[in-house]
N, C-alpha and C positions, 0 to 999 in steps of 0.2 A: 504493500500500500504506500499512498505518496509518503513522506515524511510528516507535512503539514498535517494529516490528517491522523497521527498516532500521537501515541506519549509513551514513552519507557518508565515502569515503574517500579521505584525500590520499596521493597517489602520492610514494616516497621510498625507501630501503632497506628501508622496512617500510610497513605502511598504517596508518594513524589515522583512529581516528572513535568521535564522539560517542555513547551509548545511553543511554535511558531505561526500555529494559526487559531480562529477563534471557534473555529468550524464544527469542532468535537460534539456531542450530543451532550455529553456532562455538561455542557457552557451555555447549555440555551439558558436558565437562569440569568444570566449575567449579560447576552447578549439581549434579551429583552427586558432588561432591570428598567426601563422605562415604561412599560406596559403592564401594569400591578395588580388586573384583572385575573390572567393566567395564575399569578404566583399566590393571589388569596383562594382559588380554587384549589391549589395542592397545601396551602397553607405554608408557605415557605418569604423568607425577606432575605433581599441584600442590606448586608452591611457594609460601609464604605469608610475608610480611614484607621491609620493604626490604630488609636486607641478606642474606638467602636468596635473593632474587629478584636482584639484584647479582650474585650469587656465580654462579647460571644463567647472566647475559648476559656475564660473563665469561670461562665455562667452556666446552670446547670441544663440551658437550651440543646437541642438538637444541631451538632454542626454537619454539615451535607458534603461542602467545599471550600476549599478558598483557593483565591487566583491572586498572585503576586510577586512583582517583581523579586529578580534570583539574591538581590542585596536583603532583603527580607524577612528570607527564609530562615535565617543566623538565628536572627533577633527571637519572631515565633515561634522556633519548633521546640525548646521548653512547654510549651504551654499545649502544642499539638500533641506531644508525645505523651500528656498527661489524659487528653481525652478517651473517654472510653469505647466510641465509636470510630468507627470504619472511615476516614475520611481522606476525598481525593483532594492533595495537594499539586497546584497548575504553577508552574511556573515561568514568567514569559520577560520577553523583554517592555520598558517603559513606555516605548511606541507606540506598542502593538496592544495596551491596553486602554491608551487614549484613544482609541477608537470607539470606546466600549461607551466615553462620555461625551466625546465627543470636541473637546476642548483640554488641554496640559492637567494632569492629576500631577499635582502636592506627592502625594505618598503614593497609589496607582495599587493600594494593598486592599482586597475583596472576598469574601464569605458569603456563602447561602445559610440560614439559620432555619430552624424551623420555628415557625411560631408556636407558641403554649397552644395547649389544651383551653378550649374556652372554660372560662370561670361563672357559673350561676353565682347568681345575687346572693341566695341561701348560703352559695356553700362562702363566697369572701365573708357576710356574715356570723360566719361561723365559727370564729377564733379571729386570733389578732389582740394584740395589747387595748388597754381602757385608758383614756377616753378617745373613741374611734375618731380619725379625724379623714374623709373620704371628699374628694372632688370630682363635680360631673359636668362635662362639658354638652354643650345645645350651640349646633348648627357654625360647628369652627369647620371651616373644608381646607382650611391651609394647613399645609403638609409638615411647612416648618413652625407655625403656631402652636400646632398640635405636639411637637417634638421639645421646644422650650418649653410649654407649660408641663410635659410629663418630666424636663429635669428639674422644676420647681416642685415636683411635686416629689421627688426624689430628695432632693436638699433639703425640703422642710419634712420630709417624714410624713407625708401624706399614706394609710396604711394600702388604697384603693381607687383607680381611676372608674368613672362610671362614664364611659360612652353613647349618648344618644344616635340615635339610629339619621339626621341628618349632617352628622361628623365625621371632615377623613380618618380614615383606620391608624389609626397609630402605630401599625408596624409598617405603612407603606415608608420604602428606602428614603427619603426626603425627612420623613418623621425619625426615621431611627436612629439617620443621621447628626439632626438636630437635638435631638437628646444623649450625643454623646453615649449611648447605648444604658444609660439609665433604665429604658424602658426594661430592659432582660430584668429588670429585680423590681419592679411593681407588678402588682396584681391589675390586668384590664376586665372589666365587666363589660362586657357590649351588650346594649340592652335594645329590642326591637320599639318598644314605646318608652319614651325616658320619665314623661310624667308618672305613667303606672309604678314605675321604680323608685321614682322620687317619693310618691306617697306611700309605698311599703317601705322607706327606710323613716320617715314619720310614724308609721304605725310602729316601728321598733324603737321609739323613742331619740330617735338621730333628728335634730335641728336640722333643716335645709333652709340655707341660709343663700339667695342670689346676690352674687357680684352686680347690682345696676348702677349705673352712671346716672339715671332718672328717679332715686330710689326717695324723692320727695324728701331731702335733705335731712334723710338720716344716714348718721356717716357709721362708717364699720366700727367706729371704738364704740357706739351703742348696743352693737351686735352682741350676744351670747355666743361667746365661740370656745369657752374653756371646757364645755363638755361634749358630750358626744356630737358630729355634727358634719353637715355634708356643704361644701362650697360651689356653687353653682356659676358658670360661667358660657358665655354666649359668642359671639362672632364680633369685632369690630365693627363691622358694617349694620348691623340690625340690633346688635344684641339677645335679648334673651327672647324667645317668642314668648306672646300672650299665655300658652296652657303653662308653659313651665315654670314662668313667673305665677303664675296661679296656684303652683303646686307646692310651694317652697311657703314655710313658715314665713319670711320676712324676708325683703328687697334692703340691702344697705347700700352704701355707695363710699367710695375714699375723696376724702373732700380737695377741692381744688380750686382754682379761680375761672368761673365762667366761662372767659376765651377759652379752657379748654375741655372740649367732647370729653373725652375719654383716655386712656391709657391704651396700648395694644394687650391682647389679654394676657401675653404673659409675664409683663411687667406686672399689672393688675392682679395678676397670681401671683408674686411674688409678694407682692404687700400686704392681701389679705392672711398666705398663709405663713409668712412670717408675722403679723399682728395674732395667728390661731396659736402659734408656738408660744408667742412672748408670754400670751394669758396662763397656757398651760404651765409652763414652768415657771410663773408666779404662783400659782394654785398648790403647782408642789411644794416649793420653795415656804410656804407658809402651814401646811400641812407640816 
C-alpha cells in the first residue's frame, strides 16, 4: 500500500506511529473536528492544545487518539503510558496538521475523548458535598461562552452544570477548548425542558436564583446564596426567557451604572459565583 496511506506501529500501553497523510480512517474525527453533528452521534470531542489534551490523559474520560507533532510525543507519553486503554498514537509533521485548522497551530497537539455517560438530574442529586451550589445555563449557543462559564464554574467549585435544551453542548471542541478542559471534572446534566428541572431542584429545597440585568434593582448581595442553590444564567443577547425566569425563586442582578447593559455571561458568572463562595465560607468561618 502507498506509504501515505499506513502507519507502523510500536507495541506498548498504546501504539505509535509515524503519518504523512490525513487520509487514514482512524483520523476522520479530527479531519471533521468542524462538523460536531457526527461526533455527538458516536459521543466523542476533540480536544485541542497541550494543556486541554493533559487535562484528557489525566482524567478518568475515555481516550480514543491523539495526533501530534513528533516534538511532543517526549513531553506526553508519561501520561499515555499510564492510560488504561488501547490508544492510537499519530504522529505527523506541523504542516500537515495545519490543515486540519486551517490556519498556523501554537502547539498543533490533538485527542479524540469520549464524552461521559449522561448524568440524570436524580442521580447529580444524589450525593455531592452541602451546601449544593449548581449553575444552569438558558439559551447560550456560543461555543466559547459556554467553555468560560464551565471554567468559572470549575474555579468557584460549582458541584453541577444544568444545560437547557436551547444551549450549545458543552463538549463541542470550541467549548472544550475554552474551558481549558475543566469541563473532564464537572458533572453536565442536559436536560430536555430546563424549567421542568429548575422546578424539581425547588421542590428539593435548592434556591434558583437568575443572573438578570433587569432584575428591578435588586442586586445579588440581596440574594440568598449561602445555602443550597442553583445560579441561572441566559444568552447576552436576550437573556433569560420569560418561562425560566418564571421558574426561578428570585431574578437578582450585579449593580452597575446605567450606560451599561450587561456583562458577557461569563464575567457575570464569575461574580455571582464568587459572591456564592464569599457567603459560604463566611457561614463556615462563623460556625
Amino acid at each position: 500500500m502507498p506509504a501515505e496511506r499506513t502507519a507502523r506501529f510500536v507495541e506498548w500501553m498504546y501504539h505509535v506511529g509515524s503519518i504523512d497523510s490525513l487520509e487514514l480512517a482512524e483520523l476522520a474525527p479530527y479531519r471533521t473536528m468542524r462538523f460536531q453533528e457526527e461526533h455527538r452521534r458516536q459521543r466523542i470531542f476533540v480536544a485541542e492544545g497541550d494543556k486541554v489534551v493533559r487535562r484528557l490523559l489525566e482524567s478518568e474520560l475515555g481516550v480514543v487518539s491523539a495526533l501530534l507533532p513528533k516534538e511532543w510525543f517526549e513531553t506526553l507519553e508519561p501520561l499515555l503510558r499510564k492510560r488504561p486503554e488501547d490508544i492510537r498514537v499519530f504522529l505527523a509533521e506541523k504542516k500537515l496538521l495545519e490543515h486540519l485548522s486551517g490556519f498556523t497551530m501554537y502547539q498543533g497537539v490533538l485527542a479524540v475523548g469520549r464524552m461521559p455517560a449522561p448524568i440524570m438530574l436524580e442521580q447529580a442529586l444524589g450525593g455531592g458535598p452541602r451546601p449544593r451550589l449548581w449553575v444552569a445555563v438558558d439559551g447560550l449557543t456560543s461555543s466559547e461562552n459556554m467553555g468560560a462559564l464551565v471554567r468559572n464554574c470549575a474555579a468557584f467549585g460549582a458541584h453541577a452544570l444544568l444545560v437547557g435544551e436551547t444551549c450549545s453542548h458543552p463538549y463541542l471542541r470550541r467549548s472544550v477548548r475554552s474551558s481549558m478542559g475543566t469541563i473532564f471534572r464537572l458533572p453536565i446534566v442536559e436536560t430536555a425542558v430546563l424549567t421542568r428541572a429548575l422546578l424539581e431542584l425547588r421542590s428539593r429545597g435548592i434556591r434558583v436564583v437568575a443572573a438578570h440585568p433587569h432584575a428591578d434593582q435588586r442586586a445579588i448581595t440581596q440574594a440568598e446564596l449561602a445555602g443550597d442553590c442553583c445560579l441561572v444564567f441566559g444568552s447576552e443577547g436576550t437573556g433569560l426567557s420569560a418561562e425560566v425566569l418564571a421558574a426561578c425563586d428570585e431574578a437578582v442582578a450585579i449593580p452597575m451604572p446605567a450606560a451599561v447593559d450587561s456583562l458577557n455571561v461569563a464575567s457575570a458568572a464569575a461574580v455571582f459565583l464568587y459572591e456564592a463562595t464569599r457567603r459560604r465560607k463566611a457561614v463556615t468561618s462563623i460556625a
